[in-house]
C-alpha positions in Angstrom: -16.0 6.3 2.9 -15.5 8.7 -0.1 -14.9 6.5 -3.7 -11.1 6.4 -4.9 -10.7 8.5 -7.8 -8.6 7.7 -11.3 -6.1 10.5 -9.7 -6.0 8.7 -6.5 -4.8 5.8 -8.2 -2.6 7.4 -9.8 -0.9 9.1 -6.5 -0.7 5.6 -5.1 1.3 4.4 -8.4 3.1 7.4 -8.2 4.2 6.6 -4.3 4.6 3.3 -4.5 7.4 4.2 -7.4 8.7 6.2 -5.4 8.6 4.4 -2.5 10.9 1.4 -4.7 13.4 4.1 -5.8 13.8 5.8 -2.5 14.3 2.1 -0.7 16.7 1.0 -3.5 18.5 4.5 -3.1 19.1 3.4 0.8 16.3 4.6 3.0 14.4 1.3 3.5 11.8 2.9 6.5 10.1 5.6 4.1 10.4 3.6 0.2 8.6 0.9 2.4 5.6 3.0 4.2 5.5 4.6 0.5 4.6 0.8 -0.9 2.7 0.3 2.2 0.7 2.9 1.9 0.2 3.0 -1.7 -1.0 -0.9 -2.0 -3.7 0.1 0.6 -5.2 2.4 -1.9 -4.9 -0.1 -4.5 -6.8 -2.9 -2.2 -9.1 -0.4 -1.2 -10.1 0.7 -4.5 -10.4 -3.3 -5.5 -12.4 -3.6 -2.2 -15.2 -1.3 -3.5 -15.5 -2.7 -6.7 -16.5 -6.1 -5.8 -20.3 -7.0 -5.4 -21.9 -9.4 -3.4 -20.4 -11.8 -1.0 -16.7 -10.4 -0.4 -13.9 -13.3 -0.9 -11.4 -13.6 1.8 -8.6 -13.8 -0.7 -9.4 -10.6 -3.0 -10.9 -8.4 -0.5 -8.7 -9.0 2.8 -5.2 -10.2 2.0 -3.7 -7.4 0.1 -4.8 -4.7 3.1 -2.9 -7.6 5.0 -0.4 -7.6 3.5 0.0 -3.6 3.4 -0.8 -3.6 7.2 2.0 -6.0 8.0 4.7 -3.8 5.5 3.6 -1.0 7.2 4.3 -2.2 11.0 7.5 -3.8 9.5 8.7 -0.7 8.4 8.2 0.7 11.6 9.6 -1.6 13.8 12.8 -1.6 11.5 16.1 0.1 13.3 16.9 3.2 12.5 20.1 2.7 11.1 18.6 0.9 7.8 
């Protein structure tokens, strides 16, 4: 797996911005695989910086979480 770049980060900020204005503009499905998809970078970019034995809590649980946004976005109807 390639390392996540400063600019990388930055996309992901950048989306997941986006993704919060475009949900509170109306289109819940695509601000909501923006955040989804940004907060995977993030937890993925956390993921590599830790050393040693991985903790369940910091390592796991945000890709969790962005997995389970990102399969509730999906299965959302699409009139929201």
């Amino acid at each position: 797996m390639r390392a996540i770049a400063p600019l990388h980060l930055r996309i992901a900020g950048a989306a997941i911005l986006v993704g919060v204005l475009v949900g509170a503009i109306g289109a819940v499905r695509s601000g909501s695989l923006l955040i989804a998809a940004g907060t995977a970078i993030y937890a993925l970019a956390g993921w590599s910086q830790v050393r040693g034995r991985r903790r369940i809590i910091e390592c796991y649980f945000p890709l969790a979480i962005a997995g389970v946004l990102f399969a509730l976005a999906l299965a959302l109807p699409k009139g929201l």
